[in-house]
N, C-alpha and C positions, 0 to 999 in steps of 0.2 A: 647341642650336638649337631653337628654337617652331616648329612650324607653325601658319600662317593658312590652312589650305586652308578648314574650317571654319569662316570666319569670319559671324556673323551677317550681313554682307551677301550670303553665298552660301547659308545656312540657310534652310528656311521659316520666316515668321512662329511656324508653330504650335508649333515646336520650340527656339524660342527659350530657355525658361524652360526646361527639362528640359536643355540643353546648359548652359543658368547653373548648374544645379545638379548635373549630373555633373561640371563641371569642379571647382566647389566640393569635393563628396566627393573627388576624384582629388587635389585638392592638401593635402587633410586628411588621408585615412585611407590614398594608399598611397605619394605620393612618399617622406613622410619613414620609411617603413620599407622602398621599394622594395631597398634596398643591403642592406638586412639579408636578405631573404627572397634576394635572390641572391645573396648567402654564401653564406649556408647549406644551401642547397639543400631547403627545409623547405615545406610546402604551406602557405599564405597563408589558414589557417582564418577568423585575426578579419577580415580584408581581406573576404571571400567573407562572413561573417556580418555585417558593419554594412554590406554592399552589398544584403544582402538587409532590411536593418532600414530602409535608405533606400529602398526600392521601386526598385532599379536592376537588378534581375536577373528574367531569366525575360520580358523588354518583349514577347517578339514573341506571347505566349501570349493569348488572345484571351478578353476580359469574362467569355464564360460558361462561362468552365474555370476562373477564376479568376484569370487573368491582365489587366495595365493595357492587352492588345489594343494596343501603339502602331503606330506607324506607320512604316513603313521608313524617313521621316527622321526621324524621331525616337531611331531606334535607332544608326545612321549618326551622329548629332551628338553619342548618348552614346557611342559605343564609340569614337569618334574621342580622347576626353577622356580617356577608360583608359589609352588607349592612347599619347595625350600624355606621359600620367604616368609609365606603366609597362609597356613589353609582357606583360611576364611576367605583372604581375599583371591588368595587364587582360583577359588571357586565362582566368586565374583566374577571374575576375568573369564573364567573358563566356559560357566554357563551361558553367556551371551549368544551361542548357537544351539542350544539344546533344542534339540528337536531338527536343525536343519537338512541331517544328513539322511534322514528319513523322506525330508520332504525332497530334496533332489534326488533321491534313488526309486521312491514308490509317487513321487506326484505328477500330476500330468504337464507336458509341456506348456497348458494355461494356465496351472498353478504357478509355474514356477518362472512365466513370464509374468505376473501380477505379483512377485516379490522382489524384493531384492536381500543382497545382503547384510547383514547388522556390521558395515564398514563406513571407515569416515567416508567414502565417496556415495556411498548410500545411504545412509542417516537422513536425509530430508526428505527422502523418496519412500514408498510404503513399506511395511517392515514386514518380516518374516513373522508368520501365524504365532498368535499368541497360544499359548495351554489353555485359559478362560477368558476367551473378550470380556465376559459377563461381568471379570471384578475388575478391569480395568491391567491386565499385567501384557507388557506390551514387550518383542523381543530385545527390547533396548536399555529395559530394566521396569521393575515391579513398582508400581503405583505406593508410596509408600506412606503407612500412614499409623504413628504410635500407638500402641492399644498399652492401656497401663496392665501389668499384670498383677493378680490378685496376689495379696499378701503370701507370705508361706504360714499355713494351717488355715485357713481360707477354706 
């Protein structure tokens, strides 16, 4: 089943093209792996890396941090199209800034010059605050590592 809740007639104008083109990416790079990546229970790296090659991650980050600054519909129209395609992975995609819009609104201008953002032009340079340095989870994606799960009745 499709949803039309999104549909260009309930869209703004301005986010029209940006909704054309996440839905594009969404039916390109994650439906047809979506069934694979829920197999296997595996982190969704190329999925999150040609999301960040298509300028689709990191929206709500604002011009002079580095980010495309959009607009709340604008983000709403792309994340509905992930989400079409794939919860999982759209979450995938989507989390990649969690946490940033905190730290540009409540951090100090030292904080927020010793980051950058979780974008291709920034990925080499130092990354935006992890949730726990301590396990290793960095804003570029979670250190990942199999744990077997105990049988059922275990």
């Amino acid at each position: 089943m499709e949803s039309d809740i999104l549909t260009h007639t309930v869209v703004p104008e301005e986010a029209h093209d940006l909704k054309d083109r996440a839905r594009s990416f969404a039916r390109e790079e994650m439906q047809p792996v979506a069934a694979e990546y829920f197999g296997s229970g595996e982190y969704p790296d190329e999925v999150v890396e040609a999301a960040h090659d298509a300028g689709l991650v990191a929206q709500e980050i604002d011009a002079e941090y580095g980010g495309p600054g959009r607009s709340l519909d604008e983000i709403v129209a792309t994340v509905e199209e992930f989400f079409r395609a794939d919860a999982g992975l759209g979450l995938g995609v989507v989390s990649q800034s969690f946490g940033t819009e905190i730290l540009q609104k409540f951090g100090s201008e030292e904080q927020k010059g010793r980051t950058s953002p979780p974008s291709p032009a920034a990925r080499s340079g130092p990354e935006w605050p992890s949730p726990n340095p301590t396990r290793g989870a960095t804003s570029r994606g979670w250190r990942r590592r199999r744990r077997s799960r105990p049988a059922s009745g275990s």
